[in-house]
N, C-alpha and C positions, 0 to 999 in steps of 0.2 A: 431531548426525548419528550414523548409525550405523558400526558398525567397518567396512562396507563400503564408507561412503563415503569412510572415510580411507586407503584404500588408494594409488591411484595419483589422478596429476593431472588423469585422464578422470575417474574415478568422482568425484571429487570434485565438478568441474564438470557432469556429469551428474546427480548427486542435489541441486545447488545451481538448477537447473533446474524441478527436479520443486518441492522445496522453493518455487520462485518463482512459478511456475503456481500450486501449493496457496492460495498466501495470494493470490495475484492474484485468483485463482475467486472465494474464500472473499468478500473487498472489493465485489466487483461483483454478488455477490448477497446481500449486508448492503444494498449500495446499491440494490439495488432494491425489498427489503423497504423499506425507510424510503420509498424514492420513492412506492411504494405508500401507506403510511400518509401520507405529508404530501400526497400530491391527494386520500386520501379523507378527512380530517381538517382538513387546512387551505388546500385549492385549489391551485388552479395559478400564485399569485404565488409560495409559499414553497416549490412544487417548483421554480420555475425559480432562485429563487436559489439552494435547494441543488445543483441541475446545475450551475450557472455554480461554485458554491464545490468541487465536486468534480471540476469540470475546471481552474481551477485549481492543486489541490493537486496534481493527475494531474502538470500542466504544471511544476507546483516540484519535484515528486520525481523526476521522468524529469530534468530541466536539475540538481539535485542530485549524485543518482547518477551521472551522467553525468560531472558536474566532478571528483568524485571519482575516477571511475575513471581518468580522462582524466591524471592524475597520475602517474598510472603505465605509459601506453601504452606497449605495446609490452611490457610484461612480462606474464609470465604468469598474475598474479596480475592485474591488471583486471578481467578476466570476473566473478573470483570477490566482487571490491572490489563489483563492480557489483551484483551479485546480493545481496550480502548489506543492502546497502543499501536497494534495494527491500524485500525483504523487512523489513528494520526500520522502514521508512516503512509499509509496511500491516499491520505485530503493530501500531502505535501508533495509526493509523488507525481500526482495529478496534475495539480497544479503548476509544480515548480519545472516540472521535468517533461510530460506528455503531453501539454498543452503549449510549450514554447517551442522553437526551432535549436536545434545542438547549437548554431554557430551564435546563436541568443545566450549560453552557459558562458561565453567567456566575455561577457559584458561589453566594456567599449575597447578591453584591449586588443578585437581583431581587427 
């Protein structure tokens, strides 16, 4: 983050925000490019299991973050526990998952 975000315990939370919308956006339209390609590429079975596998993962990483954060309720760091979390679920998301091809997930065993 930048030296502005480190200033006070708003600005932090504030740019931890923006930070979290950025890579949320970013996720949901990977997900759609792909959605795209797997109904014109490979029909409407292997779009609906990837909807079902990306809600999901929605479902793991919201009940994740959430337990994490929940650790600490009531302190002021929460917020920040929460957000950082998210956003580390969808850098890895992105990367690992929306920017490779499915038959790339099972390495060299296919």
């Amino acid at each position: 983050m930048t030296e502005q975000c480190e200033r006070s315990r708003y600005d932090r939370a504030l740019c931890g925000r923006v930070v979290m919308k950025v890579y949320d956006f970013m996720e949901k339209a990977l997900s759609k490019e792909v959605e795209l390609e797997y109904h014109e590429n490979y029909g409407q079975e292997v779009l609906s299991n990837f909807r079902k596998a990306r809600q999901a993962w929605l479902n793991y990483r919201e009940a994740y973050c959430r337990f994490g954060a929940s650790t600490v309720l009531g302190g002021s760091i929460a917020g920040d526990i929460y957000r950082s979390c998210i956003v580390g679920f969808d850098i890895k998301r992105i990367t690992n998952d929306l920017l490779r091809r499915p038959w790339s997930m099972c390495g060299e065993d296919c």
